[in-house]
C-alpha positions, 0 to 999 in steps of 0.5 A, a space after each residue: 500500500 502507498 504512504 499518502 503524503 499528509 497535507 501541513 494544514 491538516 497535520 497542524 490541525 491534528 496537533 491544536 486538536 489533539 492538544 485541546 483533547 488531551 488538556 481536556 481528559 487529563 483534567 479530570 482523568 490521569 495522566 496516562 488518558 492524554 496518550 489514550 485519547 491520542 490512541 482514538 484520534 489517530 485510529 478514527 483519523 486514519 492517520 499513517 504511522 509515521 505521521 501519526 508518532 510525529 503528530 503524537 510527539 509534537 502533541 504531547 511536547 507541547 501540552 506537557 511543556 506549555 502544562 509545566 510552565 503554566 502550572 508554575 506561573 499560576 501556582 508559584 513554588 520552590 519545587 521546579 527549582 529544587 527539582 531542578 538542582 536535584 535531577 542532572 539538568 545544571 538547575 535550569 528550569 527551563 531544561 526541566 520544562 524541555 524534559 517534561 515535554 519530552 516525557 510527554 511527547 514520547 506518550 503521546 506518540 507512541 500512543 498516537 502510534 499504536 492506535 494508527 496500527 491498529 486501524 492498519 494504517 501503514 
């Protein structure tokens, strides 16, 4: 079977939807629900594999990264900064962000992976 090439207005419309929908669920549901709910938009959106981890990375980078940020600007703490000095990232917090959005991309796109093999998309 062919790989169709994926349009960049559609593949960015993905990204803003799946980021609303995963804020969304993980309001109210845990963490790992972002990733699932990555798991059925890519299964119902047919998405092909490859695009789908990229989409799901990118996704999940950005709605833990911009999360982290947020969370410390509206609830001021020590805690990031003392995270910071604790875990090898030279006591940067942006470093922390960055590595929290990694975490976050990396369920989101192995998620958003699975649920395109699972709809047999290639």
């Amino acid at each position: 079977m062919a790989q169709r090439k994926m349009n960049t207005s559609f593949a960015l419309t993905v990204v803003l939807i799946m980021v609303i929908v995963g804020g969304l669920v993980q309001t109210y549901l845990p963490w790992y629900s972002m990733g699932i709910a990555f798991g059925i938009i890519s299964f119902f959106l047919a998405l092909p594999s490859k695009s789908a981890f990229l989409i799901g990375l990118a996704s999940g980078f950005v709605l833990w990264a911009l999360a982290a940020v947020w969370m410390d600007s509206q609830f001021p703490s020590t805690l990031p900064s003392r995270m910071a000095q604790i875990l090898p990232v030279g006591g940067s917090v942006v470093i922390l962000y960055l590595v929290t959005g990694v975490f976050g991309g990396l369920t989101g796109a192995l998620w958003s992976w699975a649920g395109s093999k699972l709809r047999g998309t290639h």
